[in-house]
N, C-alpha and C positions, 0 to 999 in steps of 0.2 A: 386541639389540633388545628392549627392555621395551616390556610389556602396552599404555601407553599408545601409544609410537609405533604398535603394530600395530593398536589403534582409534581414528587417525585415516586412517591408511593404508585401513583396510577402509570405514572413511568417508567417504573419497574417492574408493574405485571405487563404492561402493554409491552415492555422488549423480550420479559420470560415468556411469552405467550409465541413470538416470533420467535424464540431461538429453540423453543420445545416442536412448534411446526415448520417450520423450515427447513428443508432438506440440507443448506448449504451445499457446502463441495466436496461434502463425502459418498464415495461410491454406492451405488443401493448393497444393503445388505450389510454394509459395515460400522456398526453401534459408535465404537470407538476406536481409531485405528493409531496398531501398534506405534511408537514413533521409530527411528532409526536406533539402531545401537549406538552410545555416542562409541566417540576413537579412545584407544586405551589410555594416551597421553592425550591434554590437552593442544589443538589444535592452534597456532599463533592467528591473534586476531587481523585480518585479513588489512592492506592498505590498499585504497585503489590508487594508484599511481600510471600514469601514460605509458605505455610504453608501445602505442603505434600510433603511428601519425597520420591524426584524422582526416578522411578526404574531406575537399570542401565540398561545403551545400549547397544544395540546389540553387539555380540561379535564381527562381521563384519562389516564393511558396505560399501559401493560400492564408489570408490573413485572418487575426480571431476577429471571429463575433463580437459585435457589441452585445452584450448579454442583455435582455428583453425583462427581465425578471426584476422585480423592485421588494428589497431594496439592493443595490449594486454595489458594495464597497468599492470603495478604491485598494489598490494592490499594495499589500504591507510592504514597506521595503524592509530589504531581507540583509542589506550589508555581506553582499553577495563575494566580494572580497576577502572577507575573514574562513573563506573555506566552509564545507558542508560535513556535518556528521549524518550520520543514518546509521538506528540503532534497533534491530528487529526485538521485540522486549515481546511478542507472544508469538510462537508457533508452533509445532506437535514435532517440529524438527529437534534434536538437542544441539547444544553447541558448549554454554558456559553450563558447569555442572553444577552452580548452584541454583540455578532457576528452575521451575518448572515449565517443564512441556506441557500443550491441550489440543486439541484440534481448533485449528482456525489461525489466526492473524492481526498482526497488527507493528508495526512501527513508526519511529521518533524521528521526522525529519528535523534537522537545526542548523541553520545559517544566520548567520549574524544575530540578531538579536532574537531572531524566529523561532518559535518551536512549535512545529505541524503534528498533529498525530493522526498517521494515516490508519483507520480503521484501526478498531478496540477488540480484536480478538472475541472469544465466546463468552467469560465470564469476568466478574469484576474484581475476585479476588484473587486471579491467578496474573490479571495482572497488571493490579495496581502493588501485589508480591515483587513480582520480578522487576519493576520501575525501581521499590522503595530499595532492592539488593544491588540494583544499579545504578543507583544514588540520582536518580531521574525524579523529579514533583513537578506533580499530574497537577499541582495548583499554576504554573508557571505555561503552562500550553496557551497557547496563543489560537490555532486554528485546528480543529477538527475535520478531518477530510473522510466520508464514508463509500465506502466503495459502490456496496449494492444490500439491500434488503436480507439475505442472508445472515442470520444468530450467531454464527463462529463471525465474523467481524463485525458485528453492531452489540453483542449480548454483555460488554465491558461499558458500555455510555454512561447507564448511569450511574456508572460509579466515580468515574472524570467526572460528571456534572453534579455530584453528591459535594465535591469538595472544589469546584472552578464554576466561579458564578461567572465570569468575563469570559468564555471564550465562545469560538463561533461555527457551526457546523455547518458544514458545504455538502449537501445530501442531495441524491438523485433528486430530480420532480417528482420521480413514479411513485416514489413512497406515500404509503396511505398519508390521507391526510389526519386521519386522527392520531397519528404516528408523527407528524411533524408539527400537529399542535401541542402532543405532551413535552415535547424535545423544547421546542419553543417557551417553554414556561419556565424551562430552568439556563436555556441560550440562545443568545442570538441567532435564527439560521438562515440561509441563504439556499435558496433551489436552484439547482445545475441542471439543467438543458442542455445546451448548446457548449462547445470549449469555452474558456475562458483564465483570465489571468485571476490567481488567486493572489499570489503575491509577487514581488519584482522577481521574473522569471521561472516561476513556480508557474504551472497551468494543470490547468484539468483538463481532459479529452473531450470531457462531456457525454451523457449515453452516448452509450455505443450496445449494439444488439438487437436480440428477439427476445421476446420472452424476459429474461431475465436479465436487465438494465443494470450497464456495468459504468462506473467512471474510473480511469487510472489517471495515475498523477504523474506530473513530467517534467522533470529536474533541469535545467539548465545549466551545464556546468563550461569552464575553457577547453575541457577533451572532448563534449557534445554532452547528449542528455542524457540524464539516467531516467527512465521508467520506469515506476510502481505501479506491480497490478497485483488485486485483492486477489481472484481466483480467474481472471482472464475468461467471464464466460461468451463473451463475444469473439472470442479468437485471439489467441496470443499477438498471431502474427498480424492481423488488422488492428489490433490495437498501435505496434510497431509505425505501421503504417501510417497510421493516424497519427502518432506526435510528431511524423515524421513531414506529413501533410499541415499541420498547425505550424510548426516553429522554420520550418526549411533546412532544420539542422542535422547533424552526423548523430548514430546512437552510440555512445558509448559504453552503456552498460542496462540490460534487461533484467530488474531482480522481481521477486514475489513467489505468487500463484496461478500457476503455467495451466492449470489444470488439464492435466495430461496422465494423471493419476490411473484411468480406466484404457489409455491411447494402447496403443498397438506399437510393437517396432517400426515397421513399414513408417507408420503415421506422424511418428516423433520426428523418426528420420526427414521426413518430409519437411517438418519445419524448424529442423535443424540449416536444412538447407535453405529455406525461406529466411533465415535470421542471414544465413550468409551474404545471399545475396542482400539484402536490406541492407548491410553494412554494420551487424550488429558486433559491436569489437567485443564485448565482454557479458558475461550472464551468469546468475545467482538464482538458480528455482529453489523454493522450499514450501512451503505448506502443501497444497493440492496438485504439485506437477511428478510426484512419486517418483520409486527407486528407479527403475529403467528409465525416465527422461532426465534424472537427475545423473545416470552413469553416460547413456548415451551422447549428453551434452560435453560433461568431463569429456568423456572420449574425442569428444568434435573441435573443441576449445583449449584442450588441455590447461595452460597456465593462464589462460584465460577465462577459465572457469575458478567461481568463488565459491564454494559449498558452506553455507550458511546456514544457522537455526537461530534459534531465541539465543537473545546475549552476542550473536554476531555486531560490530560495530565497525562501519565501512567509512573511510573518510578519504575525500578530494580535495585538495590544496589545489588552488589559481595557481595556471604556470605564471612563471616572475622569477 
């Protein structure tokens, strides 16, 4: 048995080990939660397309960090041009009825030559499954983006890293370090701090939080930016806030992990209205932001609301 078999092996009990104690973003009390019924007829896959016209951005806006951490890549270009896909391939939500549902998360960002995967869901073979039905190869990923310590979006790693010896993970600091030297043995990684540019107009927020250290990812597109949050546990709308504060930009569309799953009416509503005023034109909650924030949003957004699961594939085309 050579060095390398024995640190993916040690890499796989040390992520089974986090995703068996880790509470992630499930409510206390609930083992495994139901997913939605899907719709009797399938659902047409959703396009995002413009159709409000974005206010302009702030006059200012607070520039990124030069990231402190070594080593510092420089920012892939991404051939931002050829338009963006984003394709949810795990979540407990349904959508395409031949995937499987699981609790947790994870999706395929792809612009130009780019392919991101932002967080890997709870396990490896559900969905490196729904990749191979979705004609997606996990050997072709370019960057790994992990949102926060939680086993429903880190418990899929090494199974991308079983079969992608080239690619590179952008992971909080806070993760243990014996955690980010097994990952390291089988990828390149990169420790997130502070915001920063991962690729040409691709950024990370950077923690954000207490307690439980979150990064979301933040898409630059010509109708403003779209947001990925893993379970939002720093606050939805401070995360908002914050790409909003990095890049000086308009938000065009808020998708992920709202985590709002356990919230109250009163409470959703509340940052229903936070999204408003923020300027948020459009939103996709699915994994941990549950049925009542996911009705009450419909209700707030209506055609501007995207109702999303695993197998959702959202795409923006550059006005031109």
């Amino acid at each position: 048995m050579n060095k390398r078999h024995l640190a993916r092996l040690a890499l796989l009990a040390l992520i089974g080990l986090i995703c068996l104690t880790a509470i992630g973003c499930a409510p206390s009390g609930i083992a495994s939660p139901t997913p939605e019924r899907a719709p009797a007829t399938p659902t047409p896959l959703p396009t995002l397309t413009a159709t409000l016209t974005p206010s302009r951005p702030a006059p200012t806006s607070t520039p990124i960090p030069t990231a402190t951490l070594t080593p510092t890549p420089k920012p892939t270009p991404t051939k931002a041009a050829e338009g963006l896909t984003i394709t949810i391939v795990y979540d407990n939500n349904p959508y395409d009825k031949r995937l499987k549902t699981a609790w947790g998360f994870s999706c395929l960002v792809e612009r130009g030559d780019l392919k991101l995967l932002f967080d890997t869901g709870a396990d490896a073979p559900t969905l490196l499954s729904n990749m191979a039905t979705l004609g997606l190869d996990p050997t072709e990923i370019d960057i790994i983006v992990l949102s926060h310590i939680h086993g429903d979006h880190i418990g899929g790693l090494e199974g991308i890293l079983a079969v992608n010896k080239k690619t590179t993970v952008y992971l909080p600091r806070s993760f243990p370090a014996s955690l980010k030297k097994k990952i390291g043995a089988s990828a390149r990684v990169v420790e997130v701090h502070d915001p920063m540019e991962i690729a040409e107009g691709i950024y990370t927020t950077g923690e954000m939080g207490q307690g439980v250290l979150e990064q979301s990812l933040v898409v630059e597109t010509s109708h403003g930016l779209i947001i990925i949050t893993g379970c939002a546990h720093p606050g939805v709308v401070n995360i908002v806030a914050k790409a909003k504060e990095i890049t000086g930009k308009t938000v065009y569309l808020v998708m992920g992990g709202f985590h709002l799953i356990s919230a109250n009416k009163a409470a959703i509503e509340g940052i229903v209205e936070d999204f408003q005023k923020l300027g948020v034109q459009k939103v996709a909650p699915c994994h941990c932001s549950g049925d009542l924030a996911r009705s009450l949003f419909e209700k707030a957004y209506g055609r501007d609301f995207i109702r999303v699961g695993v197998g959702s594939k959202l795409k923006d085309r550059p006005r031109g």
